[in-house]
C-alpha positions as CSV (number, residue, x, y, z in Angstrom):
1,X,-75.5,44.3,28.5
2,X,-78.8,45.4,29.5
3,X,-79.5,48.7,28.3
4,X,-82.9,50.6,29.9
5,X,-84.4,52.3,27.2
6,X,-88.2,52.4,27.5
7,X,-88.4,55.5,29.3
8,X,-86.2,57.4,26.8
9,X,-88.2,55.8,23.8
10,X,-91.6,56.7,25.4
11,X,-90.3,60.4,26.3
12,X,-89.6,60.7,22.4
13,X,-92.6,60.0,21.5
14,X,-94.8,62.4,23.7
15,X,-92.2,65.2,22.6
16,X,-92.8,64.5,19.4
17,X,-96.5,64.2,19.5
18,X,-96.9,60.9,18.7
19,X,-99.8,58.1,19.6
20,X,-98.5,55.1,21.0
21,X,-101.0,53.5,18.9
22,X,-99.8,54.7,16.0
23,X,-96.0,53.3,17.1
24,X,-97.2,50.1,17.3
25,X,-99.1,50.1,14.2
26,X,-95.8,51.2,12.5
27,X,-93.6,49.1,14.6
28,X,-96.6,45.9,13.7
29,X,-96.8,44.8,17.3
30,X,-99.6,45.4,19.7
31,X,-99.8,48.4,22.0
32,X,-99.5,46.4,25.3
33,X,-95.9,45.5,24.2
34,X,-94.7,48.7,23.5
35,X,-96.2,49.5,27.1
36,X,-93.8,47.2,28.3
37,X,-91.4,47.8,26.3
38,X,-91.9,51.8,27.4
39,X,-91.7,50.9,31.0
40,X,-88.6,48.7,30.6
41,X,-91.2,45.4,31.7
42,X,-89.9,43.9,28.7
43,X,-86.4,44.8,26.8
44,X,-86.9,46.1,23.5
45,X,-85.3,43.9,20.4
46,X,-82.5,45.1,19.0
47,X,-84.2,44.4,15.4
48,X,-86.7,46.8,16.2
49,X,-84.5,50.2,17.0
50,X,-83.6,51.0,13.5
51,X,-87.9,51.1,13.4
52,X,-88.3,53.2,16.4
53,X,-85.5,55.2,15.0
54,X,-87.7,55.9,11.6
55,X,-91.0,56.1,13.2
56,X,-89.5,59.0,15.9
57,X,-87.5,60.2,13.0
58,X,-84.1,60.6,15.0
59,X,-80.6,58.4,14.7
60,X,-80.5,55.1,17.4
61,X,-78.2,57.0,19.6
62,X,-80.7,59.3,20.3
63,X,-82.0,55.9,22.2
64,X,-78.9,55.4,24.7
């Protein structure tokens, strides 16, 4: 199943105030993939949610 989550992911962050450098810092990958990954160019790893989930401080669902 391919889920379409970048745009959700990327509207947490500006609600919450938060640089996307500063997610991709936390997240250890570089800023141009989480741009993709933000504008669903790229699908986001599921390894990775449980980090989004702590860096936007919110539960996975929050994601879908």
């Amino acid at each position: 199943m391919d889920f379409k989550i970048g745009g959700v992911l990327r509207a947490i962050r500006l609600q919450k105030g938060i640089k996307a450098s500063y997610v991709a810092e936390q997240l250890e990958i570089d800023p141009s993939t989480l741009s993709k990954y933000e504008s669903d160019e790229r699908q986001v790893p599921v390894r990775l949610l449980p980090k989004f989930a702590d860096v936007y401080d919110c539960e996975i669902n929050n994601f879908f």
